[in-house]
C-alpha positions as CSV (number, residue, x, y, z in Angstrom):
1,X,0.0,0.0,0.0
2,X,1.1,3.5,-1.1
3,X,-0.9,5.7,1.5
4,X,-1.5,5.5,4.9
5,X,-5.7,4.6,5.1
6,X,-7.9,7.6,6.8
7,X,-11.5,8.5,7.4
8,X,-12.3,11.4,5.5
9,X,-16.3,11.9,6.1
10,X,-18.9,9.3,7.3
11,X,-22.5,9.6,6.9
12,X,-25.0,7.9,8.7
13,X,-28.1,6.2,8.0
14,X,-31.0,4.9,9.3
15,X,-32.1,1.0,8.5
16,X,-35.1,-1.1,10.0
17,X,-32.7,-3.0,12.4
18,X,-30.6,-0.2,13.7
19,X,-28.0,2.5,12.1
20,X,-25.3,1.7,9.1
21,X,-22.8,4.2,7.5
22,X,-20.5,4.8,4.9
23,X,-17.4,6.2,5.7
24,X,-15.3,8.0,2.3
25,X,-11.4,7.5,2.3
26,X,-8.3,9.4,1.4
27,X,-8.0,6.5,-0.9
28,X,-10.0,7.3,-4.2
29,X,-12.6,4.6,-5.0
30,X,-12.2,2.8,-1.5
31,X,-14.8,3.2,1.0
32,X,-15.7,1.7,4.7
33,X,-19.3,0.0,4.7
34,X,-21.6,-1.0,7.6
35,X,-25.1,-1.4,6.3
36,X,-26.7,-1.5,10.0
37,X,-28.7,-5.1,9.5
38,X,-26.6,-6.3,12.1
39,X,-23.5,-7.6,9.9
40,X,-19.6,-6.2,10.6
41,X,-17.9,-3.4,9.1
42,X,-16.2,-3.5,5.7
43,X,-14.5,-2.4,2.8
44,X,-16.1,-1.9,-0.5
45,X,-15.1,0.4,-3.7
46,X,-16.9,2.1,-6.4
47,X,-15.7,-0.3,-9.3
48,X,-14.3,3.0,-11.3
49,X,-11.3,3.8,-9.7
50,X,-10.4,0.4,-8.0
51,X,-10.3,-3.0,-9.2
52,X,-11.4,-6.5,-7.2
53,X,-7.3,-7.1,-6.5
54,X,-6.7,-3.9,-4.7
55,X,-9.9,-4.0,-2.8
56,X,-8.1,-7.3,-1.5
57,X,-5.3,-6.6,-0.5
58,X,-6.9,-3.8,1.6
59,X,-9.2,-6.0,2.5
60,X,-5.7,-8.8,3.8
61,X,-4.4,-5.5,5.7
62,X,-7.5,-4.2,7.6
63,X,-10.1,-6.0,10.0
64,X,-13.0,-4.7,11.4
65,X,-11.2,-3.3,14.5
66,X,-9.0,-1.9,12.4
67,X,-11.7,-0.1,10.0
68,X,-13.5,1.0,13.2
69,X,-10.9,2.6,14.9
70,X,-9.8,4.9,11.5
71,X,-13.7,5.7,12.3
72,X,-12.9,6.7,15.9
73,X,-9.8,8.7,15.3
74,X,-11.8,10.6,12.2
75,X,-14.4,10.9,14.9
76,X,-12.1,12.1,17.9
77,X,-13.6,9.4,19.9
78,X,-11.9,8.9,22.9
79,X,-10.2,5.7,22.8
80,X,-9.4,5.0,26.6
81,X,-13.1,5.8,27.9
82,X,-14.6,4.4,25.0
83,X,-16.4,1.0,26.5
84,X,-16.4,2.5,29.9
């Protein structure tokens, strides 16, 4: 991978079973998915500026934890009192 992955805006949505979002990347074509039926976070792209291979090996380099915490530092969530 070239660049570091960030959050760059995240916008949230309602759904019948709770809340999803999509979260836009400095990366161009790669985005960060949660579609808030009750399934984990992950990455998707747009199919124009990013073919199936890369989307894999982002896909290899970052879990969900790892997606979710981009979120929280885009976020400013704080990190130690988070789950408290």
């Amino acid at each position: 991978m070239e660049k570091q992955l960030k959050v760059t805006g995240v916008r949230y949505f309602k759904t019948r079973l709770g809340l999803g979002y999509e979260c836009k990347t400095n990366i161009n074509g790669l985005l960060i998915w949660n579609d808030g039926n009750g399934g984990g976070t992950f990455l998707d792209c747009d199919f124009q500026n990013m073919n199936r291979r890369e989307l894999t090996q982002y896909e290899e380099e970052f879990s969900e934890t790892n997606l979710e915490h981009l979120i929280d530092v885009y976020e400013g969530v704080d990190l130690i009192n988070k789950y408290i």
